[in-house]
KEKE-732707 format. One record per residue (C-alpha): residue number from 1; x, y, z. Coordinates in Angstrom, 3 decimals. Example, Ala and Ser with C-alpha at 12.3 -4.5 7.8 and 13.67 -1.06 7.14 Angstrom:
! KEKE-732707
{kolnu 1; x 12.300; y -4.500; z 7.800} .
{kolnu 2; x 13.670; y -1.060; z 7.140} .
//
This chain:
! KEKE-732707
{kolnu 1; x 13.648; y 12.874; z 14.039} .
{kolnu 2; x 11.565; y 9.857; z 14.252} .
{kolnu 3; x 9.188; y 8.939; z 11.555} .
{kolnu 4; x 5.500; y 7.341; z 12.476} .
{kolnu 5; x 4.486; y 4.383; z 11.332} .
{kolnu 6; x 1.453; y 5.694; z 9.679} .
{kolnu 7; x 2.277; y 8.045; z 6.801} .
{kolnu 8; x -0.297; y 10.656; z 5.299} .
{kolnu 9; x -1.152; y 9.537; z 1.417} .
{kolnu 10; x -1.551; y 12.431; z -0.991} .
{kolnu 11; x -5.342; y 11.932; z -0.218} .
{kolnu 12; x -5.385; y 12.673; z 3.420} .
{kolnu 13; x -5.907; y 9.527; z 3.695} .
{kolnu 14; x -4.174; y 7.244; z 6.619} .
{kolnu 15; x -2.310; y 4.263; z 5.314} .
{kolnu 16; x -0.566; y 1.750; z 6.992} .
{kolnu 17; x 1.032; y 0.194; z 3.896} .
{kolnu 18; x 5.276; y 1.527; z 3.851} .
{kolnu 19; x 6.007; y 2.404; z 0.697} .
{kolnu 20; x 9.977; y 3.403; z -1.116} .
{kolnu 21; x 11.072; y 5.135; z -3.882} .
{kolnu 22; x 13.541; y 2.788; z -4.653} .
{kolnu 23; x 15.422; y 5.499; z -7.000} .
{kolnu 24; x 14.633; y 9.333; z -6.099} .
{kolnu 25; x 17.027; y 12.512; z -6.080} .
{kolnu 26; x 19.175; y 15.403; z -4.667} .
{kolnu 27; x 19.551; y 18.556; z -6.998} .
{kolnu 28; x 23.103; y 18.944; z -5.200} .
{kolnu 29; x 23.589; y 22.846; z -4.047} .
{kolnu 30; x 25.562; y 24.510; z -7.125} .
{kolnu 31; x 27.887; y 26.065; z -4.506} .
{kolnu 32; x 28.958; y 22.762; z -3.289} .
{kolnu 33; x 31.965; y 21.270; z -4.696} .
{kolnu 34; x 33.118; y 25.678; z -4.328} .
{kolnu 35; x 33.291; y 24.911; z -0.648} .
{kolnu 36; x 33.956; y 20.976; z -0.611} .
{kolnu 37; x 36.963; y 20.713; z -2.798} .
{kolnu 38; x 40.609; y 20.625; z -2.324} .
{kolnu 39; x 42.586; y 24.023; z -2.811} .
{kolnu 40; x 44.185; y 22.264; z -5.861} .
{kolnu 41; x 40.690; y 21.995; z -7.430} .
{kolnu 42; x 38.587; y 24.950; z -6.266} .
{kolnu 43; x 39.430; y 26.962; z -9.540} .
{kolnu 44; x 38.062; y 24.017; z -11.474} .
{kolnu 45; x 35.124; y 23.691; z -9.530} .
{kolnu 46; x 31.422; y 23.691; z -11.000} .
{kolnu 47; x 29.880; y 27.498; z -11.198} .
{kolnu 48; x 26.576; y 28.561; z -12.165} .
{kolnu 49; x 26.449; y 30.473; z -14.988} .
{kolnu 50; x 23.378; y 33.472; z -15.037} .
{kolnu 51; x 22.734; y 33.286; z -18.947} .
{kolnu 52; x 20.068; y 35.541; z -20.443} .
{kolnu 53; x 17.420; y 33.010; z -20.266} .
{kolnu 54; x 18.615; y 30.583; z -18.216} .
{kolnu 55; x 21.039; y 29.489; z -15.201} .
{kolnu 56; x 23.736; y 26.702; z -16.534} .
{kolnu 57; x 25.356; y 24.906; z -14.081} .
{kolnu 58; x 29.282; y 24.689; z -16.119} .
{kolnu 59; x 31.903; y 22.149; z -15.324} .
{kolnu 60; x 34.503; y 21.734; z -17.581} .
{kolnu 61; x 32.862; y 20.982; z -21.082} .
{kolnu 62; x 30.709; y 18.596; z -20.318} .
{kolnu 63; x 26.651; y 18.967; z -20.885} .
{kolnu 64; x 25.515; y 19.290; z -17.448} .
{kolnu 65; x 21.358; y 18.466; z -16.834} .
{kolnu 66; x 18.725; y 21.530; z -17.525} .
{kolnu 67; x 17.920; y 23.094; z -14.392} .
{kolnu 68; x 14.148; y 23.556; z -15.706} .
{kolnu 69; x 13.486; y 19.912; z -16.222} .
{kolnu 70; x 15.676; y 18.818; z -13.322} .
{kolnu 71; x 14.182; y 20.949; z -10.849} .
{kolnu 72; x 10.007; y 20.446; z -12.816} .
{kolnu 73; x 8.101; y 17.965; z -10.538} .
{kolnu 74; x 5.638; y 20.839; z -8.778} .
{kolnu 75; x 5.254; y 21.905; z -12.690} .
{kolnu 76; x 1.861; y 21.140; z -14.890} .
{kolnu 77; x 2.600; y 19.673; z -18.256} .
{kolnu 78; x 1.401; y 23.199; z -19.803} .
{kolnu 79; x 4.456; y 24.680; z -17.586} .
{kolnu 80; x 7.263; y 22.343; z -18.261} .
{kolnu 81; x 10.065; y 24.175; z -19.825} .
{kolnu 82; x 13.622; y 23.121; z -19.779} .
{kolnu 83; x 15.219; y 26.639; z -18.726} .
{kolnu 84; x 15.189; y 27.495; z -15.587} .
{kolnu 85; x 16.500; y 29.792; z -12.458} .
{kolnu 86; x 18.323; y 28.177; z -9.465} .
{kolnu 87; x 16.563; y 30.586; z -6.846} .
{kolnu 88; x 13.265; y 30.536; z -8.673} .
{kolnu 89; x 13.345; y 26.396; z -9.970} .
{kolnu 90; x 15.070; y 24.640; z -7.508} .
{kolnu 91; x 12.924; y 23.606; z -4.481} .
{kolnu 92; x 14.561; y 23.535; z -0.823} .
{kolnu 93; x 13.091; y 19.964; z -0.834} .
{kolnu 94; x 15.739; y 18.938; z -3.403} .
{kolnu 95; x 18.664; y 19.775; z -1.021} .
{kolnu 96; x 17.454; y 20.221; z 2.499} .
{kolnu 97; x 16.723; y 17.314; z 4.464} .
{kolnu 98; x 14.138; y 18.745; z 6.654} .
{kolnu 99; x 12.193; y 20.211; z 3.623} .
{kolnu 100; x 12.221; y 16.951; z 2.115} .
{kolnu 101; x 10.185; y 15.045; z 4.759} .
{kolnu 102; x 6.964; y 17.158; z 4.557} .
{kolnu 103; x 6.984; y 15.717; z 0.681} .
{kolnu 104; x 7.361; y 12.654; z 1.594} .
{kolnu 105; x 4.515; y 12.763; z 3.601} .
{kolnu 106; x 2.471; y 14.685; z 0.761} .
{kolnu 107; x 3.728; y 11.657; z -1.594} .
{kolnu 108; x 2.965; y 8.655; z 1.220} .
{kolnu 109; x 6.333; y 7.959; z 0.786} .
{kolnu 110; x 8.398; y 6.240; z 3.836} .
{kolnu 111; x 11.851; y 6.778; z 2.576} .
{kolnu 112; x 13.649; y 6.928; z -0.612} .
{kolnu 113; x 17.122; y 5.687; z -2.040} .
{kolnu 114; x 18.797; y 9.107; z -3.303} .
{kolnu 115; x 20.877; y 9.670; z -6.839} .
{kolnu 116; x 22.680; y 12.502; z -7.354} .
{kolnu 117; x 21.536; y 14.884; z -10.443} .
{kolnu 118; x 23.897; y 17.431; z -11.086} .
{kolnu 119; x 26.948; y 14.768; z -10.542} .
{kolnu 120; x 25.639; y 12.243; z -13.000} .
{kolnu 121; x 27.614; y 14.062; z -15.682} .
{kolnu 122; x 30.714; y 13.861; z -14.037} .
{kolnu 123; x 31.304; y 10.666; z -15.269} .
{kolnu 124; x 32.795; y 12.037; z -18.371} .
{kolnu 125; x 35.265; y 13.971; z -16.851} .
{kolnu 126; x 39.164; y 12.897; z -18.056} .
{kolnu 127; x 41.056; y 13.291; z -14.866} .
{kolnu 128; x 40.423; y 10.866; z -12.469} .
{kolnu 129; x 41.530; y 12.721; z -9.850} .
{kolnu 130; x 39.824; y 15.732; z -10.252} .
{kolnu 131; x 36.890; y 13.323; z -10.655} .
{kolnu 132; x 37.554; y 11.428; z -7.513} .
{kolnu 133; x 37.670; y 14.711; z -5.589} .
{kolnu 134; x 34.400; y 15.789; z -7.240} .
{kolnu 135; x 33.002; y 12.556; z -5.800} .
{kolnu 136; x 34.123; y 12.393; z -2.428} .
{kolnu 137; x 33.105; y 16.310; z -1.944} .
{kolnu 138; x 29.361; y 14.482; z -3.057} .
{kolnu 139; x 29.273; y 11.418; z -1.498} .
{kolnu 140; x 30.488; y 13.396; z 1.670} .
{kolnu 141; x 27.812; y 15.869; z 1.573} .
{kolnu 142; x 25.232; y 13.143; z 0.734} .
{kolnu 143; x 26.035; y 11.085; z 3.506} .
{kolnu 144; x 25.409; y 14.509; z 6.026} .
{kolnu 145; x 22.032; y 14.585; z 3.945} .
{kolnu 146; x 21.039; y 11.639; z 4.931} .
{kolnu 147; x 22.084; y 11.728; z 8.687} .
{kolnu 148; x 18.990; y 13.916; z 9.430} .
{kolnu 149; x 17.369; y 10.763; z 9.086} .
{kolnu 150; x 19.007; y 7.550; z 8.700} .
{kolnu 151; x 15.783; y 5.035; z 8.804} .
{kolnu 152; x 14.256; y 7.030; z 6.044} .
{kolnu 153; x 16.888; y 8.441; z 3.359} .
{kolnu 154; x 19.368; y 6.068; z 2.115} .
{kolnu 155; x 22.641; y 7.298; z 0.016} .
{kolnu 156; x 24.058; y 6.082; z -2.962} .
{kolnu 157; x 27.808; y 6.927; z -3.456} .
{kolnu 158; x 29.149; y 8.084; z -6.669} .
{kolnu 159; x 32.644; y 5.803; z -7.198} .
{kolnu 160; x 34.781; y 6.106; z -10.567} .
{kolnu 161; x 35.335; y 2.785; z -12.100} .
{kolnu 162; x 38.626; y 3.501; z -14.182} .
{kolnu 163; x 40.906; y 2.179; z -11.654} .
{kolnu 164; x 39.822; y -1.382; z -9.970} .
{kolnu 165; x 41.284; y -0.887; z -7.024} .
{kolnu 166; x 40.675; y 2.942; z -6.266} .
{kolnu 167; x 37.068; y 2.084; z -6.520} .
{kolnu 168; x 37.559; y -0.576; z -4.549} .
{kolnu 169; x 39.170; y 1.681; z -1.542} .
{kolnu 170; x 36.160; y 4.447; z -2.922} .
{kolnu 171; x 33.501; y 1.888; z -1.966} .
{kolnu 172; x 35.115; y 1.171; z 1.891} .
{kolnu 173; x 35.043; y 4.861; z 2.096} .
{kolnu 174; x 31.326; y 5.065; z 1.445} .
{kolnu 175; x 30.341; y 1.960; z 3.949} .
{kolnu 176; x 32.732; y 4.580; z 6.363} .
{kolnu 177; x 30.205; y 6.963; z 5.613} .
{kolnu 178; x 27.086; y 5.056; z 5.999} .
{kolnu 179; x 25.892; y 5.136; z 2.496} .
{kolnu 180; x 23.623; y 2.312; z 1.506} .
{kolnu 181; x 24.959; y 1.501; z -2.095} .
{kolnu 182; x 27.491; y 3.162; z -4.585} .
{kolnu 183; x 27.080; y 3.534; z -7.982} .
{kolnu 184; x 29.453; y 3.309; z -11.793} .
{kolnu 185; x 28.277; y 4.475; z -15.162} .
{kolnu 186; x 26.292; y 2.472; z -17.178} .
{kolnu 187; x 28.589; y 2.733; z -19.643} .
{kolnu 188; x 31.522; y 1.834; z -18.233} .
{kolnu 189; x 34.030; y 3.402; z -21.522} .
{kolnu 190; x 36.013; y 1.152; z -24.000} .
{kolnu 191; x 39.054; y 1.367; z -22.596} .
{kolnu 192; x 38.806; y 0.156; z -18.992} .
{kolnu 193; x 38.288; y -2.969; z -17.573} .
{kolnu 194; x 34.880; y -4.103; z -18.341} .
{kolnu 195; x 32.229; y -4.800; z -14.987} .
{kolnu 196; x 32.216; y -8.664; z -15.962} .
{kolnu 197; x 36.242; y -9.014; z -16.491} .
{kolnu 198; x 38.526; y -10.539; z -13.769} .
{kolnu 199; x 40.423; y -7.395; z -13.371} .
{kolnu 200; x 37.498; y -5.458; z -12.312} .
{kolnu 201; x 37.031; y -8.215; z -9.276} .
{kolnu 202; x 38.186; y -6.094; z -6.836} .
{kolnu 203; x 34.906; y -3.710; z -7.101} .
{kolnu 204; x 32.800; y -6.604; z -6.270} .
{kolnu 205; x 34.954; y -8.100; z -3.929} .
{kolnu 206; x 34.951; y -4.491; z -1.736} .
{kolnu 207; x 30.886; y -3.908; z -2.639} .
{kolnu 208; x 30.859; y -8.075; z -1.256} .
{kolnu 209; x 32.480; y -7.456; z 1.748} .
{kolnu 210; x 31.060; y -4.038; z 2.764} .
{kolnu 211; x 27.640; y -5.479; z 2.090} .
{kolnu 212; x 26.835; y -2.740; z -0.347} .
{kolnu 213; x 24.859; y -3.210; z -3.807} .
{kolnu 214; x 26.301; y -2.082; z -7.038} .
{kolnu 215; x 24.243; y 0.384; z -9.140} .
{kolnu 216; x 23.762; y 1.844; z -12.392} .
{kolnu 217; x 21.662; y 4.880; z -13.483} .
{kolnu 218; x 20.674; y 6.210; z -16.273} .
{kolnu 219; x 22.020; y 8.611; z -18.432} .
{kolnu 220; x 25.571; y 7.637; z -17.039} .
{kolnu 221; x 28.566; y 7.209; z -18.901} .
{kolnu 222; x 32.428; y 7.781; z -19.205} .
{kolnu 223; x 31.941; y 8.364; z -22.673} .
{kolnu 224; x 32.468; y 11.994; z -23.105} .
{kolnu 225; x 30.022; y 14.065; z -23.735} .
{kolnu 226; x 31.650; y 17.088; z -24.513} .
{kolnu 227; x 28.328; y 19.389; z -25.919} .
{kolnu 228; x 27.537; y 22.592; z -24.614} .
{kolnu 229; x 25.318; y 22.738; z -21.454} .
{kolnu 230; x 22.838; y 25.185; z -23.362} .
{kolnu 231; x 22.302; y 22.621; z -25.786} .
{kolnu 232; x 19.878; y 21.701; z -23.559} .
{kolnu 233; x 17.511; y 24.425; z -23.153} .
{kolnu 234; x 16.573; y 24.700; z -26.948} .
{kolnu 235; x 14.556; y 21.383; z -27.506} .
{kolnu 236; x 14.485; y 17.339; z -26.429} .
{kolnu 237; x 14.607; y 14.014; z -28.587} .
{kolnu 238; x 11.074; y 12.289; z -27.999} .
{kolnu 239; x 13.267; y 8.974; z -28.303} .
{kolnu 240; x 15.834; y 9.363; z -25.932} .
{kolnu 241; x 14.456; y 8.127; z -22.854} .
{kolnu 242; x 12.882; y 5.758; z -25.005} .
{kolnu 243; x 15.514; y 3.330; z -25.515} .
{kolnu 244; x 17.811; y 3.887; z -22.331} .
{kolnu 245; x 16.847; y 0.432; z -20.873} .
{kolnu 246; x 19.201; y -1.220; z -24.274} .
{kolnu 247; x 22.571; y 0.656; z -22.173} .
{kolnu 248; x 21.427; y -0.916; z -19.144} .
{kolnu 249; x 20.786; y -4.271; z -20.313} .
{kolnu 250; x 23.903; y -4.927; z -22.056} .
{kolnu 251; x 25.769; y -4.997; z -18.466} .
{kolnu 252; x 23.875; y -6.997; z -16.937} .
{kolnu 253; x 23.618; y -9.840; z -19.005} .
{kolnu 254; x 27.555; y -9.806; z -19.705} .
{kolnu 255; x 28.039; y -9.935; z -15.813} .
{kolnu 256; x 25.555; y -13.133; z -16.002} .
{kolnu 257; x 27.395; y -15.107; z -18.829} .
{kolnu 258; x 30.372; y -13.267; z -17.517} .
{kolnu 259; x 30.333; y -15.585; z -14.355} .
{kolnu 260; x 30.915; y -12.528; z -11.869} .
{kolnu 261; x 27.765; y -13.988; z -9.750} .
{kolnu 262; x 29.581; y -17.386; z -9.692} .
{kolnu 263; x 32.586; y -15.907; z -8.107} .
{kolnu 264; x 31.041; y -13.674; z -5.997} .
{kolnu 265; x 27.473; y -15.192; z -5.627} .
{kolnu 266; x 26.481; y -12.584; z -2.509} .
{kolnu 267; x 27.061; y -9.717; z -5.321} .
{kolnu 268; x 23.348; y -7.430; z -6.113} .
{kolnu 269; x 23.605; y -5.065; z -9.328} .
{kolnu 270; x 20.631; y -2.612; z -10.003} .
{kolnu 271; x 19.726; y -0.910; z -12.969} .
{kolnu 272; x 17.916; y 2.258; z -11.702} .
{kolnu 273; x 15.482; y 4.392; z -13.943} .
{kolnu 274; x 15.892; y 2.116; z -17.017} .
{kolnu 275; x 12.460; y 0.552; z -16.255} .
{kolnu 276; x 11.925; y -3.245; z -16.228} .
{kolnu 277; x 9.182; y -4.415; z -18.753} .
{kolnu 278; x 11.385; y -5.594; z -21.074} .
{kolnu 279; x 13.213; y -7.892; z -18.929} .
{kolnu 280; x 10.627; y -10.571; z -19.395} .
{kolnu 281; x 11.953; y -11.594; z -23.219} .
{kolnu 282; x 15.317; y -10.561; z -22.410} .
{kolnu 283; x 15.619; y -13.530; z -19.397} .
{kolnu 284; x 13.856; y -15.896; z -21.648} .
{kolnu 285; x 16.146; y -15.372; z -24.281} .
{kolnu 286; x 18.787; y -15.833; z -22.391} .
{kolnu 287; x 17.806; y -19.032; z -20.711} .
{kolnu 288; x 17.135; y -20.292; z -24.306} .
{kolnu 289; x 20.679; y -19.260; z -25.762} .
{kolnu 290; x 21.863; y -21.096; z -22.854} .
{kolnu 291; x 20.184; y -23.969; z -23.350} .
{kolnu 292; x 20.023; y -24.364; z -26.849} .
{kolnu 293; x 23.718; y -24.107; z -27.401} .
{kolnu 294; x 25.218; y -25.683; z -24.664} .
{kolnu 295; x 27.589; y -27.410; z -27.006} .
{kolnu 296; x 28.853; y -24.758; z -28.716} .
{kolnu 297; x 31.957; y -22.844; z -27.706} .
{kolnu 298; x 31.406; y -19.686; z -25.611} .
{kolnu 299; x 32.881; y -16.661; z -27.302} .
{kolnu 300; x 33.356; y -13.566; z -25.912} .
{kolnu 301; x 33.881; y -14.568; z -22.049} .
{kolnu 302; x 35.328; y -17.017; z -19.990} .
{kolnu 303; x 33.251; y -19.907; z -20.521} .
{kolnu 304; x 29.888; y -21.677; z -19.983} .
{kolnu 305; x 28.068; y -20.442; z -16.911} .
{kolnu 306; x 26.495; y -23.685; z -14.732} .
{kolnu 307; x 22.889; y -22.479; z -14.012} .
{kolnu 308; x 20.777; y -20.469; z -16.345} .
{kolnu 309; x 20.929; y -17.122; z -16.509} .
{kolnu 310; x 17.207; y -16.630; z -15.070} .
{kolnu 311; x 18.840; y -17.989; z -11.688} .
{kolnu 312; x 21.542; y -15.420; z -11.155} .
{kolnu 313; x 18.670; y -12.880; z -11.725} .
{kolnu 314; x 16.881; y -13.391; z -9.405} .
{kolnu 315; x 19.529; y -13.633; z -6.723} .
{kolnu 316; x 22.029; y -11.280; z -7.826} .
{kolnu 317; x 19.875; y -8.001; z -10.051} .
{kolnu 318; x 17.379; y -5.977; z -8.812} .
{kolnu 319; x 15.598; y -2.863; z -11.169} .
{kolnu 320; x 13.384; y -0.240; z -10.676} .
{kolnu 321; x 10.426; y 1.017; z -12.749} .
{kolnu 322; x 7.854; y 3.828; z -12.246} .
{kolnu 323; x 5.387; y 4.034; z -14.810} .
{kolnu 324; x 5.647; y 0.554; z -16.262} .
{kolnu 325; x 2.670; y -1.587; z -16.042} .
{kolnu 326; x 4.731; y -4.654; z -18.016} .
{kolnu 327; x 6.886; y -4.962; z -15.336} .
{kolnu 328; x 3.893; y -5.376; z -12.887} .
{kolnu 329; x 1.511; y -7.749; z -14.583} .
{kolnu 330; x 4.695; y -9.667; z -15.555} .
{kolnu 331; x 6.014; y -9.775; z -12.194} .
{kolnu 332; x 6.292; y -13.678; z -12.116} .
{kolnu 333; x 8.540; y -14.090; z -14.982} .
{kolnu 334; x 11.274; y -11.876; z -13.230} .
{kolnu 335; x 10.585; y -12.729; z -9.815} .
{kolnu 336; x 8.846; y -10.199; z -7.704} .
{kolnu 337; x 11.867; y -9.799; z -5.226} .
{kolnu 338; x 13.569; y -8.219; z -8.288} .
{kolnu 339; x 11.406; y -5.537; z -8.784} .
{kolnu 340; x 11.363; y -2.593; z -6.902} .
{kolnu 341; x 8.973; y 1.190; z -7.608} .
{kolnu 342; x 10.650; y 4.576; z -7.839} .
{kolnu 343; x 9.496; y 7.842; z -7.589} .
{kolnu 344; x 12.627; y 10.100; z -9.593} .
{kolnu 345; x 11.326; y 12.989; z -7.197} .
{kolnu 346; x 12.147; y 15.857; z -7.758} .
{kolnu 347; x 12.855; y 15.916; z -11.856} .
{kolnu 348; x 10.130; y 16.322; z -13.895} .
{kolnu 349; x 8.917; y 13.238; z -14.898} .
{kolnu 350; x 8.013; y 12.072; z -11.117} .
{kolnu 351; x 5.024; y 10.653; z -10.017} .
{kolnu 352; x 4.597; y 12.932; z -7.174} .
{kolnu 353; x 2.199; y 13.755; z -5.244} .
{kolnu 354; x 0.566; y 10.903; z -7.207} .
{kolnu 355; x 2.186; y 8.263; z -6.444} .
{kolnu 356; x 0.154; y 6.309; z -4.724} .
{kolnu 357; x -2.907; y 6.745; z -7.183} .
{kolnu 358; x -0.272; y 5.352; z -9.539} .
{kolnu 359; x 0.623; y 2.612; z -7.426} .
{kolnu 360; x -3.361; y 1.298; z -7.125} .
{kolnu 361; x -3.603; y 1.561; z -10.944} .
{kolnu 362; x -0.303; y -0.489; z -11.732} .
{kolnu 363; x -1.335; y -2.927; z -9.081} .
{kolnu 364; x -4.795; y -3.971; z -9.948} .
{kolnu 365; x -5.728; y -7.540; z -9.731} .
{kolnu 366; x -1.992; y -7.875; z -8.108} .
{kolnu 367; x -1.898; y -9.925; z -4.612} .
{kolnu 368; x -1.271; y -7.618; z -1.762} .
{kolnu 369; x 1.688; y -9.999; z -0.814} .
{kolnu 370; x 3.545; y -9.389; z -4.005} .
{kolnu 371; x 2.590; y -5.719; z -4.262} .
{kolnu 372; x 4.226; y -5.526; z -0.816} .
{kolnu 373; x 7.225; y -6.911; z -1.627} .
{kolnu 374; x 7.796; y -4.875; z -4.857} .
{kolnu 375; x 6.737; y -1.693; z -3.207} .
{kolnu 376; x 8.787; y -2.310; z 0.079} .
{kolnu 377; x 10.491; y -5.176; z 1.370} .
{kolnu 378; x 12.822; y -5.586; z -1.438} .
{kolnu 379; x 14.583; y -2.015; z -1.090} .
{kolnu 380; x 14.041; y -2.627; z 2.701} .
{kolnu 381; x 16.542; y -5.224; z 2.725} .
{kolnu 382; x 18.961; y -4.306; z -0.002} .
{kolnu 383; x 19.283; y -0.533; z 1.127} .
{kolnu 384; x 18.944; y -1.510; z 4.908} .
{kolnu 385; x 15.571; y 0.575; z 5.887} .
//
């Protein structure tokens, strides 16, 4: 299949102007890691679960995502609800290829970098290689996803980050399967080689080599989190997407002082989904901790990194925002080939089919040049479109 150049806004409107959701999603088919895993594992593998008000998706004990608010972008904000059933909630365009495309084209969208949503739990999971086989079974279905059209859906392979040198092998793997990035847990555990320490230098040395970026998304972790799925269903914190940029932050700047840009200066980490309005204070506190103490003993890594942190930024991180005007009208500060626009279709808080309504709004005043490179060119050359 071979896109056109022109895409159809959600207007009807012709426009010429490419546009990527720099961070968008699969709703993985429940059924499969059933017919993707190992013998050894199929008895382990994730079921669905036909509850009395609502369809669980069950994998060992950990809290899986609500299929209601997973599956709620076509919903009004009178309809949202966080139950939900697979046949009734889940949209073809969330796992079919084909589907996909004609929302694309609703949205004005050219192409979009794809999470998983289901798998984003499976970061808690204890054994790693039940985990690893959970991963592979995804990032090899993704990457068949995403051969129905390879210039306009990009993969992002799930890799476990435990073991430096599995996830190393893990990432050569996914450049094998023509996946565009791979991705660890924000929060990478206690008990593990941190992203930023020397013994985790084999992840960036693979990610280097196989030209692939590193990512992060939110509402990852190999933390456990070991509550019941149907915890879910019965209500939401107002505050916890609130604050989910804090997890997200924390890694980035310790891979800054952390020097892992100064040994592998070729190296991009992305925070996806954790906005990018705050980054503004964060960089200039940085640069002004630098500064300011530069003759004071580093504690807590290595030791004094030679440029200012603001540098390695803008070379080596890259985040995504959707609804964050901050980020926009503070686009010099960060650097505008650090920002990139998502869409999180097909969960609930999307800005489909409005995207592009939202785009003019955010963008006001902005210089087309600078809009163009936040809205295009830098996902076009990290993810390869």
């Amino acid at each position: 299949m071979n896109a056109t150049a022109e895409i159809q806004g959600q207007a009807g409107a012709s426009t010429a102007e490419k546009v990527i959701s720099s961070d968008s999603h699969v709703i993985e088919p429940w059924y499969l890691w059933r017919d993707r895993l190992p013998a050894e594992y199929k008895d382990r593998a994730p079921r669905l679960v036909q509850g009395e008000k609502t369809d669980l998706l069950v994998c060992e004990d950990l809290e899986m995502p609500p299929i209601g608010s997973a599956a709620g972008v076509f919903r009004k904000d009178s309809e949202v609800r966080q139950t939900g059933r697979w046949e009734e909630d889940v949209p073809s365009s969330a796992y079919d290829p084909a589907a996909r495309m004609k929302e694309l084209d609703v949205d004005g969208m050219w192409g979009e970098v794809l999470y998983p949503t289901l798998g984003l739990a499976f970061y808690g999971i204890d054994d790693l290689k039940f985990k690893n086989a959970l991963l592979n079974a995804y990032n090899e279905w993704l990457a068949e996803f995403c051969a129905y059209d390879p210039t306009r859906y990009k993969g992002i392979a799930m890799i476990a980050n435990e073991d430096p040198e599995m996830a190393a092998d893990a990432i050569r793997h996914a450049a094998k399967l023509g996946l565009a990035g791979v991705m660890l847990p924000t929060v990478a555990g206690s008990d593990v080689p941190q992203y930023h320490e020397r013994a985790f230098d084999p992840v960036w040395k693979a990610a280097v080599d196989c030209n692939l970026s590193v990512n992060i998304h939110c509402g990852t972790t190999r933390d456990q989190n070991k509550k019941s799925s149907i915890i879910q269903t019965k209500g939401r914190d107002p505050t916890r997407s609130m604050f989910k940029w804090d997890l997200a932050a924390r890694p980035m700047f310790n891979m800054i002082f952390g020097g892992v840009f100064e040994r592998f200066p070729d190296a991009i980490f992305v925070s996806a989904e954790n906005e990018a309005g705050w980054a503004p204070h964060l960089l200039d506190r940085a640069d002004y901790e630098w500064k300011r103490y530069a003759n004071v003993e580093v504690v807590g890594f290595e030791g004094r990194i030679p440029k200012p942190p603001r540098e390695y930024w803008r070379k080596n991180i890259r985040v995504n925002f959707m609804r964050d005007p901050v980020a926009v009208r503070t686009w010099d500060l960060v650097g505008a080939e650090t920002l990139m626009f998502h869409t999180d279709f097909p969960h609930g808080v999307s800005t489909y089919p409005n995207s592009r309504a939202i785009l003019d709004e955010l963008f006001e005043g902005v210089p087309d040049t600078v809009r163009h490179q936040i809205v295009w060119q830098t996902a076009a050359d990290l993810y390869g479109f």
